[in-house]
PDB file as gemmi writes it, atoms N, CA and C in Angstrom:
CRYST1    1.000    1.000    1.000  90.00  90.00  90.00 P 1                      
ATOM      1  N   UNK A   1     106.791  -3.757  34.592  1.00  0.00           N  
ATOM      2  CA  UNK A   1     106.126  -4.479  35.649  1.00  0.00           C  
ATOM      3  C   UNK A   1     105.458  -5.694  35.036  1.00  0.00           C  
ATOM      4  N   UNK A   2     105.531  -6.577  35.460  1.00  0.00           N  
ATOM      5  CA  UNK A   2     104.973  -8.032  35.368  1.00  0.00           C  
ATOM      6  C   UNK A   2     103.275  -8.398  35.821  1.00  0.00           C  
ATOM      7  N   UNK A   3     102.891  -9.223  35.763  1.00  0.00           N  
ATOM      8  CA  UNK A   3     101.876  -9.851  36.689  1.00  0.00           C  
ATOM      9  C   UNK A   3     102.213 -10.517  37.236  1.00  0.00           C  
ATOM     10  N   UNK A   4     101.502 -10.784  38.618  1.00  0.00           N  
ATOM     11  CA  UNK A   4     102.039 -11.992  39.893  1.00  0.00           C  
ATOM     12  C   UNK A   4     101.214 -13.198  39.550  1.00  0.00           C  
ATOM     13  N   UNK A   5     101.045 -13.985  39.691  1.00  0.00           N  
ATOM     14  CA  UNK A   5     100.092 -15.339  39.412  1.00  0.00           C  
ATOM     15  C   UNK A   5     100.121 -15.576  40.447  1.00  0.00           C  
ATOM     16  N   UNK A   6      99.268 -16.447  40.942  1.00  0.00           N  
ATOM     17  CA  UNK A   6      99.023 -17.064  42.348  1.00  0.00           C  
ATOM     18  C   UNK A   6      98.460 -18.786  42.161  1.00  0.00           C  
ATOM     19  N   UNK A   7      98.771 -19.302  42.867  1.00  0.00           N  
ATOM     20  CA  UNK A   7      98.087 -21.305  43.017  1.00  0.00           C  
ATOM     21  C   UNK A   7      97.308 -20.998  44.361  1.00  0.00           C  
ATOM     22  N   UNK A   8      95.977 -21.253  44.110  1.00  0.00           N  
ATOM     23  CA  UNK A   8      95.193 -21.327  46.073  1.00  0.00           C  
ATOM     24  C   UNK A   8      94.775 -22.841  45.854  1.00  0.00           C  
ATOM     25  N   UNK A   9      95.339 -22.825  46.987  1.00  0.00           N  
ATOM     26  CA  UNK A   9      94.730 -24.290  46.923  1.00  0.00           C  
ATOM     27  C   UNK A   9      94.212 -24.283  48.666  1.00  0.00           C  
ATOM     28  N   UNK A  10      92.989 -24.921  48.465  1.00  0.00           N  
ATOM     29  CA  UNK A  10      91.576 -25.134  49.227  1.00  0.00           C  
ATOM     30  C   UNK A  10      90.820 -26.292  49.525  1.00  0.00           C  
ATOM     31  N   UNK A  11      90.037 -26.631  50.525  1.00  0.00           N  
ATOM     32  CA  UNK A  11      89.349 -27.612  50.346  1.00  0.00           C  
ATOM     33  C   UNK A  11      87.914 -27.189  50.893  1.00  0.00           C  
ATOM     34  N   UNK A  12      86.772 -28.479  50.770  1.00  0.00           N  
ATOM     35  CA  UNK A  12      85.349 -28.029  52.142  1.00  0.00           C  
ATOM     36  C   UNK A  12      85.995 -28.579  53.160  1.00  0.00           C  
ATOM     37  N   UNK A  13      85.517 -28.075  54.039  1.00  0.00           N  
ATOM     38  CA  UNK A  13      85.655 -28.031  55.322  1.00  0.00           C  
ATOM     39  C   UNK A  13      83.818 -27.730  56.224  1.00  0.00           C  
ATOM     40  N   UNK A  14      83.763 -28.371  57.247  1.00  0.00           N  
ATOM     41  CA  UNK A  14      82.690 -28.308  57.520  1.00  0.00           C  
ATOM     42  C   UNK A  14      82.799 -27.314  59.523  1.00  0.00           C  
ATOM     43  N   UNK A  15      81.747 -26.269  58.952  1.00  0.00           N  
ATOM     44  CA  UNK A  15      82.085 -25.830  60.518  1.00  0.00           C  
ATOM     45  C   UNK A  15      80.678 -25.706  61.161  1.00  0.00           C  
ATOM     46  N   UNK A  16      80.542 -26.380  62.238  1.00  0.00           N  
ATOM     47  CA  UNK A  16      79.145 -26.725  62.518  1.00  0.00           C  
ATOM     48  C   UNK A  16      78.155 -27.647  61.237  1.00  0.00           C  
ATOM     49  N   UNK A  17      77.249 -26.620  61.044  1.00  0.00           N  
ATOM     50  CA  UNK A  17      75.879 -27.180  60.206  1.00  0.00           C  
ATOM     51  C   UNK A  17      76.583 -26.810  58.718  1.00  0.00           C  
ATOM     52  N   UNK A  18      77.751 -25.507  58.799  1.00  0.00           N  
ATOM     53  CA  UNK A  18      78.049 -25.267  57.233  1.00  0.00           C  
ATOM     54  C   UNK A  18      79.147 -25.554  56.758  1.00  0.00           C  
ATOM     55  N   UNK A  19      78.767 -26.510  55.201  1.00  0.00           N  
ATOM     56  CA  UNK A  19      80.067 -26.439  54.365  1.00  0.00           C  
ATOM     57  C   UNK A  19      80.456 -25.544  53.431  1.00  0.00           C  
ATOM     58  N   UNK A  20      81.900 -24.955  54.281  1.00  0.00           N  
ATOM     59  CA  UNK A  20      82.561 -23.585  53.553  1.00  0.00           C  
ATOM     60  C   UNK A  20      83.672 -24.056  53.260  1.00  0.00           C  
ATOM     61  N   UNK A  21      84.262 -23.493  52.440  1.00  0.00           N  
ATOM     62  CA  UNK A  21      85.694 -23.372  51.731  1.00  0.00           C  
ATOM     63  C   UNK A  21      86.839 -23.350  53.387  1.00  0.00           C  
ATOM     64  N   UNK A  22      87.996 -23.948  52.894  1.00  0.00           N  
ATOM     65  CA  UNK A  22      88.832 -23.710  53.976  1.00  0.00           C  
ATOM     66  C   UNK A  22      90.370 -23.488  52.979  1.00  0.00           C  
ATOM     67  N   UNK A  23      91.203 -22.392  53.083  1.00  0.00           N  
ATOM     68  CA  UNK A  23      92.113 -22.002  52.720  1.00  0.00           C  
ATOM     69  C   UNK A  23      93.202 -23.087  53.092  1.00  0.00           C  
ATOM     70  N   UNK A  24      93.988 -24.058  51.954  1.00  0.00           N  
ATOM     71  CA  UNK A  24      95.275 -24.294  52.955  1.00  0.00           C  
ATOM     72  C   UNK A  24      96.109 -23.630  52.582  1.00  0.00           C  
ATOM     73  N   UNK A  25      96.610 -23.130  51.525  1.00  0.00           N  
ATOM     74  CA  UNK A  25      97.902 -22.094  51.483  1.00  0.00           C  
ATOM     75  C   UNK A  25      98.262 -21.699  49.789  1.00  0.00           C  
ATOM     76  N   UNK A  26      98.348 -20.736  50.281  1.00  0.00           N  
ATOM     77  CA  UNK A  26      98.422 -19.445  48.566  1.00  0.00           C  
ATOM     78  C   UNK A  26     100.174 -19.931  48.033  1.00  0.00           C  
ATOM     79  N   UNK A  27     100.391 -20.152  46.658  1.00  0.00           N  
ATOM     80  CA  UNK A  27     101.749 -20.070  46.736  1.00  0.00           C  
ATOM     81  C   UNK A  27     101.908 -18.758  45.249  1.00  0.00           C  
ATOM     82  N   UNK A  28     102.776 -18.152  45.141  1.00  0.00           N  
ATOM     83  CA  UNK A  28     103.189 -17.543  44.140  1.00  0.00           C  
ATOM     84  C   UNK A  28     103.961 -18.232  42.978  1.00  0.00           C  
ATOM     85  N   UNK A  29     103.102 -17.965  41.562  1.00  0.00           N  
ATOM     86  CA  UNK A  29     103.657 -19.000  40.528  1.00  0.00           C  
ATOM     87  C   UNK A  29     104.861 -17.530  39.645  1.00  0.00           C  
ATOM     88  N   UNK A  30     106.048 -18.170  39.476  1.00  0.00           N  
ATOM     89  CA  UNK A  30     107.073 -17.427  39.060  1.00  0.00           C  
ATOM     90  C   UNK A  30     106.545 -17.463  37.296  1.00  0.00           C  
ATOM     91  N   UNK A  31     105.652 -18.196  36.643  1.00  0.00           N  
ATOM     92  CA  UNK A  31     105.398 -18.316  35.481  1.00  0.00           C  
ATOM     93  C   UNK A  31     103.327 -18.219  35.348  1.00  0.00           C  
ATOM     94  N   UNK A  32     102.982 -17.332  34.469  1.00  0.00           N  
ATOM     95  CA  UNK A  32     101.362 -17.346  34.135  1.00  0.00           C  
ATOM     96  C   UNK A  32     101.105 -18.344  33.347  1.00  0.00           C  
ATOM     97  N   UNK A  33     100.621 -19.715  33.893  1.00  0.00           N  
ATOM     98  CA  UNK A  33     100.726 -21.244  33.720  1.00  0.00           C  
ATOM     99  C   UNK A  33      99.290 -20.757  33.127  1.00  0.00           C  
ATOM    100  N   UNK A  34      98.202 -19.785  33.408  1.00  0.00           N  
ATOM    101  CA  UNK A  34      96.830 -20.608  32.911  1.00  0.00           C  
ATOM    102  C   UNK A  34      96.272 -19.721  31.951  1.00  0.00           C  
ATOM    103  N   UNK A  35      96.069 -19.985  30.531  1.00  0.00           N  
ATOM    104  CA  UNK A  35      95.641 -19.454  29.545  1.00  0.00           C  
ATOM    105  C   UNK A  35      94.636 -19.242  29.466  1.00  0.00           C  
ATOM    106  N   UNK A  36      93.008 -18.082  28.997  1.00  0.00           N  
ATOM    107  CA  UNK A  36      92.458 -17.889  29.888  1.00  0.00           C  
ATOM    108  C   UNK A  36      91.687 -17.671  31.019  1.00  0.00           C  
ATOM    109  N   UNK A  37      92.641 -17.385  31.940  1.00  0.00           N  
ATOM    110  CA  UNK A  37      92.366 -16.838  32.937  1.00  0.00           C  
ATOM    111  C   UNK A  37      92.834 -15.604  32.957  1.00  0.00           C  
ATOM    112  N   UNK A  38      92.060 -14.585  33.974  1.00  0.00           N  
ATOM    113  CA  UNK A  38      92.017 -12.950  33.841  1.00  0.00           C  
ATOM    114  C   UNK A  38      93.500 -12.819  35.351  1.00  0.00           C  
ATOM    115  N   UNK A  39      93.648 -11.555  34.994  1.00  0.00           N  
ATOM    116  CA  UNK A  39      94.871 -11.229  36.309  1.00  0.00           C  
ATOM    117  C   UNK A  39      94.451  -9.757  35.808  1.00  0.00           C  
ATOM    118  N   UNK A  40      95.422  -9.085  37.434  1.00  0.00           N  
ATOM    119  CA  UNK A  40      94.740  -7.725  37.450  1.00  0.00           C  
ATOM    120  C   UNK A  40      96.429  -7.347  37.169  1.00  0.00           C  
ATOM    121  N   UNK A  41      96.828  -6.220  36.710  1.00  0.00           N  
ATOM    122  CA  UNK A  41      97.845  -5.478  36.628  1.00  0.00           C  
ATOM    123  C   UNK A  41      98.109  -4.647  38.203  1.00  0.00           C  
ATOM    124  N   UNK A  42      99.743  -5.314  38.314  1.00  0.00           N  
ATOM    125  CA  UNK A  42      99.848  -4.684  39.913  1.00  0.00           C  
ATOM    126  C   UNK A  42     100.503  -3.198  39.474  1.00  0.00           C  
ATOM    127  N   UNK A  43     100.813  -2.826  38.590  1.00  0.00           N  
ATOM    128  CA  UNK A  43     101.230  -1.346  38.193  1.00  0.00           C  
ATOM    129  C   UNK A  43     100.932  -0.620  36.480  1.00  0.00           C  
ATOM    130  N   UNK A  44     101.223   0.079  36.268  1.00  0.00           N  
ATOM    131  CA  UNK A  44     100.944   0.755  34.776  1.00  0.00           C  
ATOM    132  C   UNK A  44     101.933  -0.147  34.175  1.00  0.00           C  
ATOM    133  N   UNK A  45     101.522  -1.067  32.524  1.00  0.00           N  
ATOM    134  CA  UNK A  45     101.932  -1.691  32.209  1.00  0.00           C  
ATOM    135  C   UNK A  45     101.790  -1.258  30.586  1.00  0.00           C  
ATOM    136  N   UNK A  46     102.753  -1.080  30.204  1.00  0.00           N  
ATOM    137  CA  UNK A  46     102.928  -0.536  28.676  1.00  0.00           C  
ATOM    138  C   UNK A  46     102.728  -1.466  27.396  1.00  0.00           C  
ATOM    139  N   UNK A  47     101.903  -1.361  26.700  1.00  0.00           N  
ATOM    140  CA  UNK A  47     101.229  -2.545  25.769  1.00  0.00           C  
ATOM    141  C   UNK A  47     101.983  -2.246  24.333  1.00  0.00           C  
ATOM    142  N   UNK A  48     102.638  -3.003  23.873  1.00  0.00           N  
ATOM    143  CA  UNK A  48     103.346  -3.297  22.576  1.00  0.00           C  
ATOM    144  C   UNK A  48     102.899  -3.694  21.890  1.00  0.00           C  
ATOM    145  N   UNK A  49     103.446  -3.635  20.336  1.00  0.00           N  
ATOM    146  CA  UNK A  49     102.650  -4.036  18.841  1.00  0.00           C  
ATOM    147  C   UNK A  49     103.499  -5.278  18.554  1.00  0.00           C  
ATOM    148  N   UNK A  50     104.462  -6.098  19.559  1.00  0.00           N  
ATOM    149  CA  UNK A  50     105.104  -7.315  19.259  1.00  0.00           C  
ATOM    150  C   UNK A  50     106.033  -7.306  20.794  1.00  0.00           C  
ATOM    151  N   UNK A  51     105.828  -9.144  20.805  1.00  0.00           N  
ATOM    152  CA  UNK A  51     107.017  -9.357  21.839  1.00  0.00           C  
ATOM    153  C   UNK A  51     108.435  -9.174  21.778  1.00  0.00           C  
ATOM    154  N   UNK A  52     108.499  -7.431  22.121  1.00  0.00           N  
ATOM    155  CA  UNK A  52     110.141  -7.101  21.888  1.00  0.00           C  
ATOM    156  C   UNK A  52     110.052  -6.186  22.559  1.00  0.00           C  
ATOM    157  N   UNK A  53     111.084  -5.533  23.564  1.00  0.00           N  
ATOM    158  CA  UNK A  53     111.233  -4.908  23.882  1.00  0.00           C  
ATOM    159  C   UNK A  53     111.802  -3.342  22.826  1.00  0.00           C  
ATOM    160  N   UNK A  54     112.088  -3.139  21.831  1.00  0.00           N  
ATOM    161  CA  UNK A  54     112.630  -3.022  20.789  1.00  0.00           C  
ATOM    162  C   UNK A  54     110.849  -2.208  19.888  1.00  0.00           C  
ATOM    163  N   UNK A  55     110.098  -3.384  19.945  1.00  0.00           N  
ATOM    164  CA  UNK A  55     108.596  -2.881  19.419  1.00  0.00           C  
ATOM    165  C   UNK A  55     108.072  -1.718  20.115  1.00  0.00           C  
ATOM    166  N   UNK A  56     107.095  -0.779  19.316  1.00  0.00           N  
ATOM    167  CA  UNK A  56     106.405   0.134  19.692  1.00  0.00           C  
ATOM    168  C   UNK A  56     105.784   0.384  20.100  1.00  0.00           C  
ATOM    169  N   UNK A  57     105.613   0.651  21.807  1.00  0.00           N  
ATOM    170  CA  UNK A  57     104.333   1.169  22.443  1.00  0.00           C  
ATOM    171  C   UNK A  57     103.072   2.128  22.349  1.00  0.00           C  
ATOM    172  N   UNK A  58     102.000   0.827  22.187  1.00  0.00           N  
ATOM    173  CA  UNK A  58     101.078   1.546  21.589  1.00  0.00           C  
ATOM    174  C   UNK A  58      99.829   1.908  21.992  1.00  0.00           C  
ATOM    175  N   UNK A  59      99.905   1.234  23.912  1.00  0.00           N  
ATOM    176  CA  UNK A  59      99.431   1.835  24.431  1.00  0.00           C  
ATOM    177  C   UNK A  59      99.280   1.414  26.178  1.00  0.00           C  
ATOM    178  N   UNK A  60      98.562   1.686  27.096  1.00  0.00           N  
ATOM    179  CA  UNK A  60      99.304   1.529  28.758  1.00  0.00           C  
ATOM    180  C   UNK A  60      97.734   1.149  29.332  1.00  0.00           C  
ATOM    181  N   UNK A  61      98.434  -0.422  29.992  1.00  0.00           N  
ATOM    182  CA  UNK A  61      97.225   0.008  30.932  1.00  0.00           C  
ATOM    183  C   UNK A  61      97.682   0.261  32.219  1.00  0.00           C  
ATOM    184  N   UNK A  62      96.316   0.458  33.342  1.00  0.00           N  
ATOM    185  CA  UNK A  62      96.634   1.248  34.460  1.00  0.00           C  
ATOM    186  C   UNK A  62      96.697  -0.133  35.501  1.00  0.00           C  
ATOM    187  N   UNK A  63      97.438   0.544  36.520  1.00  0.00           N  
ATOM    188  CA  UNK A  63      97.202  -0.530  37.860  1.00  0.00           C  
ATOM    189  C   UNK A  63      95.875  -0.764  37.933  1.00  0.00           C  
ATOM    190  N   UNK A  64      95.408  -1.778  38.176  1.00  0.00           N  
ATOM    191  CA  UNK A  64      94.380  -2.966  38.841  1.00  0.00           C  
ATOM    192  C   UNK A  64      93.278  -3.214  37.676  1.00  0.00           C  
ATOM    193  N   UNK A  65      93.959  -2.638  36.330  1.00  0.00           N  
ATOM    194  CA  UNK A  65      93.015  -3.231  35.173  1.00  0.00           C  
ATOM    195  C   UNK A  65      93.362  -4.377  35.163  1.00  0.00           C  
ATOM    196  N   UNK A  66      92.185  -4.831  34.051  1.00  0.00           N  
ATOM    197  CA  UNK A  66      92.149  -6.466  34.385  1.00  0.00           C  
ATOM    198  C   UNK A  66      92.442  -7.011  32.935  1.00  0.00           C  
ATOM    199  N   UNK A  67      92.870  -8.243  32.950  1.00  0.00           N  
ATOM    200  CA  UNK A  67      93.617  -8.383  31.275  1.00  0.00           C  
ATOM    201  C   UNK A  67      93.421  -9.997  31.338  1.00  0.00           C  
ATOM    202  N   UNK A  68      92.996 -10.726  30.348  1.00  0.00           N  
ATOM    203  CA  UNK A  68      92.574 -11.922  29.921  1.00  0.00           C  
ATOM    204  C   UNK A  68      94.031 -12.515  29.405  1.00  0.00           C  
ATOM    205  N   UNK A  69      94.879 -13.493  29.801  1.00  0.00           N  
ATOM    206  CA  UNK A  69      96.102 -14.294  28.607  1.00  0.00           C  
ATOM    207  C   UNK A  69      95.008 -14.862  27.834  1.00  0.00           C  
ATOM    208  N   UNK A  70      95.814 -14.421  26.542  1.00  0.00           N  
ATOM    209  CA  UNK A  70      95.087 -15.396  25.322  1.00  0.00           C  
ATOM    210  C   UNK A  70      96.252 -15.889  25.105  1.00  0.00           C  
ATOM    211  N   UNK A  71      97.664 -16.335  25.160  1.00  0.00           N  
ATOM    212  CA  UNK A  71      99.063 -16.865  24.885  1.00  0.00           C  
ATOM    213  C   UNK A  71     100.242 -16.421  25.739  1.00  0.00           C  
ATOM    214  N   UNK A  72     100.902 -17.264  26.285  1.00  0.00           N  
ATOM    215  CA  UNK A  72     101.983 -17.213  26.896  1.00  0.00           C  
ATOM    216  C   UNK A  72     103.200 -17.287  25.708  1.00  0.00           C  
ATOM    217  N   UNK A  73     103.951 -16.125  25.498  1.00  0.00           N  
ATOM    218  CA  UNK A  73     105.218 -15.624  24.113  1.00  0.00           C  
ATOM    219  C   UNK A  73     106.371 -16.369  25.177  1.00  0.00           C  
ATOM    220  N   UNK A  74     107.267 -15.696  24.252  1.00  0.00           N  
ATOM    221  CA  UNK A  74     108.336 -16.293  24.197  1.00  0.00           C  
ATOM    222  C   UNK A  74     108.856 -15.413  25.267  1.00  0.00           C  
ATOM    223  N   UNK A  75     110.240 -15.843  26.779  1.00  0.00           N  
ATOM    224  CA  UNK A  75     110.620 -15.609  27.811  1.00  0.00           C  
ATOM    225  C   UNK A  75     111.759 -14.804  27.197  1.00  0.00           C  
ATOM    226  N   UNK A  76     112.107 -13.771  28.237  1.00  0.00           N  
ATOM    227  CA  UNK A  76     113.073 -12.761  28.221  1.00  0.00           C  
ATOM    228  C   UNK A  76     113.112 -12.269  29.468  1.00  0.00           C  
ATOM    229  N   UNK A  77     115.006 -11.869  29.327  1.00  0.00           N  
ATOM    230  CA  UNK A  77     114.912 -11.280  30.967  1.00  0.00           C  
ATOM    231  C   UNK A  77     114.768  -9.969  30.732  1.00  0.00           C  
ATOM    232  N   UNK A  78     114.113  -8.905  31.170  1.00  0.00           N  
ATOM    233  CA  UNK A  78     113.760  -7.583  31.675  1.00  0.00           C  
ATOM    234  C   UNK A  78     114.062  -7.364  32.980  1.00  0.00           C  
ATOM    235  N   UNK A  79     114.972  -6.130  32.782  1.00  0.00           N  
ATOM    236  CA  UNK A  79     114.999  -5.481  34.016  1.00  0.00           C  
ATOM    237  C   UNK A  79     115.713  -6.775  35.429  1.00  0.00           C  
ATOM    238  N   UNK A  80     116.403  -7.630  34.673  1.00  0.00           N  
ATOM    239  CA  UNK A  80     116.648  -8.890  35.752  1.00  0.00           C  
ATOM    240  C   UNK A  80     115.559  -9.781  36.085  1.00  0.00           C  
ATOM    241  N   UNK A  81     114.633  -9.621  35.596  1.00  0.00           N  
ATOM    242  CA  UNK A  81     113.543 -10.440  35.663  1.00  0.00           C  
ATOM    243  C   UNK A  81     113.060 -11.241  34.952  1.00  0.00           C  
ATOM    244  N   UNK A  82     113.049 -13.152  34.800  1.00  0.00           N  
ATOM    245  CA  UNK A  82     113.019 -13.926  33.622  1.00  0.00           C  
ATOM    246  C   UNK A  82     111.130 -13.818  33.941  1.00  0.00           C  
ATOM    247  N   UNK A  83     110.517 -13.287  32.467  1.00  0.00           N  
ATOM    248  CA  UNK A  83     109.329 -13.160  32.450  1.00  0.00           C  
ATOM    249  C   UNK A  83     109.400 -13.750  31.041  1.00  0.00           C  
ATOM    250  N   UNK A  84     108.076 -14.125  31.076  1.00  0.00           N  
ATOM    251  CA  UNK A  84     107.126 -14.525  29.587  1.00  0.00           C  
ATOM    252  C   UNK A  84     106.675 -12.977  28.946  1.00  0.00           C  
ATOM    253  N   UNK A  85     106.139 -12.986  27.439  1.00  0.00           N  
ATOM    254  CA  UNK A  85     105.655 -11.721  26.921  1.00  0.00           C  
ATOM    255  C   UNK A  85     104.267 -12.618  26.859  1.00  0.00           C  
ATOM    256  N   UNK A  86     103.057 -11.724  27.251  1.00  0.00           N  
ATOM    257  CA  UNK A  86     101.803 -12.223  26.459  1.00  0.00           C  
ATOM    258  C   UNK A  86     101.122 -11.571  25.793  1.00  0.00           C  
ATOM    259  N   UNK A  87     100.529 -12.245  25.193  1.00  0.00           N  
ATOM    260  CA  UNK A  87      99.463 -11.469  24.386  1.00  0.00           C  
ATOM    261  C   UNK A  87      97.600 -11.497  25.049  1.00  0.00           C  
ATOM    262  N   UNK A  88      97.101 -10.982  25.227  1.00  0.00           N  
ATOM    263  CA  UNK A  88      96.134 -10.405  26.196  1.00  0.00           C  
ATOM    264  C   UNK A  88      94.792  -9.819  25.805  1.00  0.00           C  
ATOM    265  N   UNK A  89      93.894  -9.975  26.287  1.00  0.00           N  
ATOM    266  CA  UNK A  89      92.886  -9.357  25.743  1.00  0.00           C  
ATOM    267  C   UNK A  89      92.496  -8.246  27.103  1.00  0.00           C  
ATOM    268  N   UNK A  90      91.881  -7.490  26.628  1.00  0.00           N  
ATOM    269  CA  UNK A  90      91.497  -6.081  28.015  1.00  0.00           C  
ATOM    270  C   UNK A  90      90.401  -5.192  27.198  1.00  0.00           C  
ATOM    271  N   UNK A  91      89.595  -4.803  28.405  1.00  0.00           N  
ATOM    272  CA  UNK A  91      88.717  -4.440  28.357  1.00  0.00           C  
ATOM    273  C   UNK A  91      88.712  -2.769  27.862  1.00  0.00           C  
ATOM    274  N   UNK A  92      89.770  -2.213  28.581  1.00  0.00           N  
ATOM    275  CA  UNK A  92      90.199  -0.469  28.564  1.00  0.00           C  
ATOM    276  C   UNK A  92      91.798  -0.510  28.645  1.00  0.00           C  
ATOM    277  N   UNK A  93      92.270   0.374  27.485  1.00  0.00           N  
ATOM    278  CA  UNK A  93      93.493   0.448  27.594  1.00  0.00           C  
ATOM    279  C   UNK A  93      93.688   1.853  27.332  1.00  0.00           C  
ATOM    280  N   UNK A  94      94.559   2.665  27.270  1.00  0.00           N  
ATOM    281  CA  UNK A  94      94.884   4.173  26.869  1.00  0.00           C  
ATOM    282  C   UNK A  94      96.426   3.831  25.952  1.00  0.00           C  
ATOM    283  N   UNK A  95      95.674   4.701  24.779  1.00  0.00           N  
ATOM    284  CA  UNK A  95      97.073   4.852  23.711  1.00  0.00           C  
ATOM    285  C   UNK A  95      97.555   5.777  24.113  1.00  0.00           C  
ATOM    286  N   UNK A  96      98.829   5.370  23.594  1.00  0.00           N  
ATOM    287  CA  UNK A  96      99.684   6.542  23.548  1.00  0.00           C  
ATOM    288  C   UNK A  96      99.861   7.851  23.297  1.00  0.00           C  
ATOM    289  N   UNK A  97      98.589   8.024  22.694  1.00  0.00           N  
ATOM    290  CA  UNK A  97      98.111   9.787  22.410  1.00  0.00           C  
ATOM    291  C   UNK A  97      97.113  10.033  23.550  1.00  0.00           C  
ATOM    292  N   UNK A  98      97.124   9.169  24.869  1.00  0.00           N  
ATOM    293  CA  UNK A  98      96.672   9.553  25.727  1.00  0.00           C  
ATOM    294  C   UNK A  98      94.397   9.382  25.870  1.00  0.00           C  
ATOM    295  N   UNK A  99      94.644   8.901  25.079  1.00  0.00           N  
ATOM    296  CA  UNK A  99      93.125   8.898  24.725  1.00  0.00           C  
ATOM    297  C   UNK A  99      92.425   7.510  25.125  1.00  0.00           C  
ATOM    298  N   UNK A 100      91.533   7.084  25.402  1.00  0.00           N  
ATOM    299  CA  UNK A 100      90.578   5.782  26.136  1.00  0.00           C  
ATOM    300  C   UNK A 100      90.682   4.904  24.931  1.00  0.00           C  
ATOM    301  N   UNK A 101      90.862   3.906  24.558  1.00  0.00           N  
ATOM    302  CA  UNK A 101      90.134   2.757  23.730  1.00  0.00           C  
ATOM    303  C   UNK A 101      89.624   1.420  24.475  1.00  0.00           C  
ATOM    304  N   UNK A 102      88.081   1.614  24.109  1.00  0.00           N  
ATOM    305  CA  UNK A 102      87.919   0.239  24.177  1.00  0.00           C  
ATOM    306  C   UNK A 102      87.490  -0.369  23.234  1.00  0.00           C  
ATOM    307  N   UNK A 103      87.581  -1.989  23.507  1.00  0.00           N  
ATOM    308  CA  UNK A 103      87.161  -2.760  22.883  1.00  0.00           C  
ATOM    309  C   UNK A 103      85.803  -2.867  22.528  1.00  0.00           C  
TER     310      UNK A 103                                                      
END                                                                             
């Protein structure tokens, strides 16, 4: 599973006496353009000791943890899917012996 990225783009807008945010339209970015910035994991996502599919999983995080890009790696297709590998910083992850680590 991947992360989704998102572009919002917004402006003020004034309604009555208050200036609030006004939504003009969300688009989905096919690439994680912003280094960092945090994204939440939309499913259990298996954390490797190198960008390879091939490298050893060494440990998982869970849906809706939250994970910092510190580098956008090098692109590969998975699963039919042309994705980037990154490298990430996170707060709670679980190794592979099933056990909590944090940072």
């Amino acid at each position: 599973m991947r992360f989704r990225a998102f572009v919002i783009y917004w402006h003020f807008g004034k309604s009555g006496s208050v200036l609030e945010y006004v939504l003009d339209h969300i688009e989905e970015s096919d690439e994680i353009r912003f280094v960092g910035h945090s994204y939440v994991a939309a499913d259990s996502i298996k954390i490797r000791d190198a960008p390879s599919l091939s490298a050893s999983k060494i440990a998982l995080m869970k849906k809706n943890d939250v994970a910092e890009v510190l580098e956008v790696c090098a692109k590969e297709k998975i699963d039919g899917i042309d994705s980037a590998w990154l490298r990430i910083r996170t707060e709670s992850v679980f190794l592979t012996n099933g056990r909590e680590w944090r940072d």
